[in-house]
C-alpha positions in Angstrom: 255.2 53.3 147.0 258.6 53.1 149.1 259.1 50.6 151.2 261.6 50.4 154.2 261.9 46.4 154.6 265.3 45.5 156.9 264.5 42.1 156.4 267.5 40.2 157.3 266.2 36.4 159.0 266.3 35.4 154.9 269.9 35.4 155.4 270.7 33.0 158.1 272.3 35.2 161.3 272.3 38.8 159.1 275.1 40.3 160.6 274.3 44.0 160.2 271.9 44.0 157.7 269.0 45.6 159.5 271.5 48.6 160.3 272.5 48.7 157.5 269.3 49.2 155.9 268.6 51.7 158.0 271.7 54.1 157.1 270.4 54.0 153.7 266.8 55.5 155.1 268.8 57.9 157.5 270.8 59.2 154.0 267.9 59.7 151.9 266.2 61.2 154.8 262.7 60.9 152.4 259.6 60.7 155.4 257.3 58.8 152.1 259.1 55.4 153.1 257.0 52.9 154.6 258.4 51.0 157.8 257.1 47.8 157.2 257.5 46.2 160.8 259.6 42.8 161.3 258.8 39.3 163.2 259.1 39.0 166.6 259.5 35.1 166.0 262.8 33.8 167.5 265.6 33.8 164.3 268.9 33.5 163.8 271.0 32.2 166.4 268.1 30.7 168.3 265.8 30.3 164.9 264.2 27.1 163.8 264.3 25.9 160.0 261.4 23.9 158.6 261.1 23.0 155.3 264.9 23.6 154.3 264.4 27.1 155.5 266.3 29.1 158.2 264.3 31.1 160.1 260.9 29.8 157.9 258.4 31.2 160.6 259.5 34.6 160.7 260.0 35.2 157.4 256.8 34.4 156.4 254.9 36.1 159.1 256.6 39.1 158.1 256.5 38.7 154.1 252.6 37.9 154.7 252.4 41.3 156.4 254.6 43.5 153.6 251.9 41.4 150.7 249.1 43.0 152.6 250.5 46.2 152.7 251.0 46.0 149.0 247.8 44.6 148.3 246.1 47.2 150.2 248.3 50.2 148.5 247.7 48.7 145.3 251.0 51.2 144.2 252.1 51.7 140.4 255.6 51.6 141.4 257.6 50.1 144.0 260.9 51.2 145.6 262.5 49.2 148.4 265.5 49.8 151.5 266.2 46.4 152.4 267.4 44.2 154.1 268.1 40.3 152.5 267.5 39.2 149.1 265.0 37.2 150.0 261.8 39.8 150.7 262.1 40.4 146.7 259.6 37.5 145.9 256.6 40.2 147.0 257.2 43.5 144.9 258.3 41.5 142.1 255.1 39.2 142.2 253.1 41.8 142.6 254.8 44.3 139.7 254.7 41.2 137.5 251.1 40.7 138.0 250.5 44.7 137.0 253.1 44.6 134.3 253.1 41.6 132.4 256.3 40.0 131.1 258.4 42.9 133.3 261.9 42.4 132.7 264.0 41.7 136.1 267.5 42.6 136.3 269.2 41.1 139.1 272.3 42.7 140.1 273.9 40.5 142.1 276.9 38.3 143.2 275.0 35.3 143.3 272.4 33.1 141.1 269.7 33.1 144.0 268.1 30.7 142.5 268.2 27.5 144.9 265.4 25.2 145.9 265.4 24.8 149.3 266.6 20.7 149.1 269.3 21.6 147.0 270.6 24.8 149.2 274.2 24.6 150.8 272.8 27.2 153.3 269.4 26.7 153.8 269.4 30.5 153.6 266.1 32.0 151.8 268.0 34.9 150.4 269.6 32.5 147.7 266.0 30.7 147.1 263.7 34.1 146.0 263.8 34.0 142.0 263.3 29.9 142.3 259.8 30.5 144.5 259.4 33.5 142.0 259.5 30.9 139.1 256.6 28.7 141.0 259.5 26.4 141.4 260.3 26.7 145.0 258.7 25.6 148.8 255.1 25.4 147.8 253.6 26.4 151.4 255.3 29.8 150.4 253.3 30.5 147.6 250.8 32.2 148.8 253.3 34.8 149.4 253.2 35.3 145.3 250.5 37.7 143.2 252.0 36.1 140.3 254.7 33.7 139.5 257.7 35.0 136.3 259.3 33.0 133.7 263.0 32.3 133.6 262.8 34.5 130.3 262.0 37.6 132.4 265.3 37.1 134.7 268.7 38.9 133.6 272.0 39.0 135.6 274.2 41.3 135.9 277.5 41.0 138.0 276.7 37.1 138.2 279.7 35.1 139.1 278.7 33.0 142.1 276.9 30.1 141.3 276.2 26.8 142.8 275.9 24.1 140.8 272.3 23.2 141.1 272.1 27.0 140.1 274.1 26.9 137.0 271.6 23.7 135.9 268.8 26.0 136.3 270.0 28.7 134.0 271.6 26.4 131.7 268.2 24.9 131.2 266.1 28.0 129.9 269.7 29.9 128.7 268.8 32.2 131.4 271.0 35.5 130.3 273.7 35.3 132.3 276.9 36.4 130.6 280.3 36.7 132.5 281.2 40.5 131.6 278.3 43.1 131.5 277.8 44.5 128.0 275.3 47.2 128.3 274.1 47.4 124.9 273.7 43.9 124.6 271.6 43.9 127.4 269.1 46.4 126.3 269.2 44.9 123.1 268.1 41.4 124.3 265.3 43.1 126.4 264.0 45.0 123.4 263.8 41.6 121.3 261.8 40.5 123.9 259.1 43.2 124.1 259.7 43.7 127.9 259.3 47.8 128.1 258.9 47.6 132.1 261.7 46.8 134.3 262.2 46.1 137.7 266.2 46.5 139.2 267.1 44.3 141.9 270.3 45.4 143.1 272.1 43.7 145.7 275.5 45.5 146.6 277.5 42.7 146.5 277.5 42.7 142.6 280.3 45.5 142.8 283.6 44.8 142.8 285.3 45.0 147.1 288.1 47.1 146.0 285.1 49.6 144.4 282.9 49.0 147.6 283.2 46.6 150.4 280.5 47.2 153.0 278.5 43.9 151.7 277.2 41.0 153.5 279.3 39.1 151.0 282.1 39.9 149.4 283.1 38.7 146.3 285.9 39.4 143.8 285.9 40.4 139.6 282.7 42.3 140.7 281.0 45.0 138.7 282.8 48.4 138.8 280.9 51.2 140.3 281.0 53.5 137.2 279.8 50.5 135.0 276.6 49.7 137.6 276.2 53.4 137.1 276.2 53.4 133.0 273.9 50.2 133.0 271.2 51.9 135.4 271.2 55.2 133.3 271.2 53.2 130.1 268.0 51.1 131.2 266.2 54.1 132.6 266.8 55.9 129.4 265.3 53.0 127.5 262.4 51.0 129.6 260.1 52.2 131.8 261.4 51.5 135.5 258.1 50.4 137.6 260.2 48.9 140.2 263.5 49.1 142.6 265.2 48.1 145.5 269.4 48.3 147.2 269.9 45.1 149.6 272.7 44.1 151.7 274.6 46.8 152.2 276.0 46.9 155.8 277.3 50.0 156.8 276.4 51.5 159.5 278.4 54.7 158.9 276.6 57.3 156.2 280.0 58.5 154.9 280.6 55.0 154.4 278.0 55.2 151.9 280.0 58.2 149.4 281.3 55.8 146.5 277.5 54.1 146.4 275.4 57.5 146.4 275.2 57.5 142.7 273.5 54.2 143.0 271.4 54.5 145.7 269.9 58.2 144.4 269.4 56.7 140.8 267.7 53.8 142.3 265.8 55.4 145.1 264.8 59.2 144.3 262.0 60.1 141.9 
């Protein structure tokens, strides 16, 4: 199944990341992507957080409507356009329920891995693997088909954590290790028996001088040509049952020439 998801209330205001989104469906130009439609609930600016969470109504209104979608589909793979960090707790819950002990490789900037009491933000695009772990606002989990294990979860580009964060993946060794090493990583998922994957990749792992049309941008990132090697790497070695490119916020195609290579490996059969 592909999914077109802008979701962007899971990121506070979400400066261009509905647009943004959608140049990445206007580049692939591929009419099997599903528009899954957004809230209508007030967000943003003029939204209103409950339980630690910005923008808590619409989120869930909407995420409630992509689980049904899912659930009705009942897809073997998943392939997502979004949107914030934050609409990942539904494919993944539901790939995880199909595919027991899926690896996840999160390609990203940051841990995203925040309770809600413990977020700077309040921002749910930092909280998703936290609810995936069970571990997160409760009333949200009957977002989840399934909840993961903090064995399952492996960064890649990782290098801005908040504290609470850093406690989390201290406490299970979540892998987490400052430079990629490609062969280490397949390695470690092979010793774990995972032979399905899911790639989470948020733009804003790359390093800005590589690409800088992120929500956030970060330096010491991953180099294009490496995120490029890693993704051909676990393709040619684990079965890849699930996808998705976040946060990228161009609004201009061309803008999107250095990241094509990502995108089509991550989003074309």
């Amino acid at each position: 199944m592909k999914i077109y998801f802008p979701q962007w209330q899971g990121s506070g205001n979400g400066q261009n990341i509905e647009p943004g989104a959608q140049t990445i469906l206007h580049y692939l130009n591929d009419p099997e992507f599903a528009n899954i439609p957004l809230s209508h609930i007030s967000a943003g600016e003029h939204g209103i957080q409950k339980h630690n969470i910005n923008n808590y109504d619409a989120i869930t209104e909407q995420l409630t409507r992509l689980k049904k979608e899912i659930d009705y589909n009942q897809p073997k793979t998943i392939k997502t356009i979004g949107g914030d960090c934050g609409l990942e707790i539904v494919p993944v819950s539901y790939l995880n329920e199909k595919y027991p002990n899926i690896g996840i490789i999160w390609f990203d900037a940051h841990a995203d891995i925040n309770r809600p009491c413990d977020s700077p933000s309040c921002n749910f695009h930092g909280m998703p693997l936290r609810t995936l772990l069970g571990e997160g606002e409760r009333n949200m989990n009957p977002l989840l088909f399934s909840t993961i294990s903090a064995s399952q979860i492996h960064y890649v580009g990782l290098r801005d954590i908040d504290t609470t964060e850093q406690n989390r993946i201290d406490e299970d060794n979540i892998y987490a290790p400052a430079q990629i090493n490609i062969e280490h990583l397949v390695t470690t998922l092979k010793s774990k028996n995972i032979n399905n994957l899911y790639l989470h990749f948020d733009f804003d792992c790359l390093e800005p001088n590589d690409y800088d049309k992120t929500y956030y941008e970060v330096p010491n990132g991953l180099l294009i040509k490496d995120a490029e090697e890693c993704i051909s790497a676990l393709k040619t070695n684990f079965n890849i049952v699930g996808s998705s490119v976040l946060e990228s916020v161009t609004t201009k195609i061309e803008e999107l020439k250095p990241i094509e290579g990502i995108i089509n490996a991550l989003m074309k059969n």
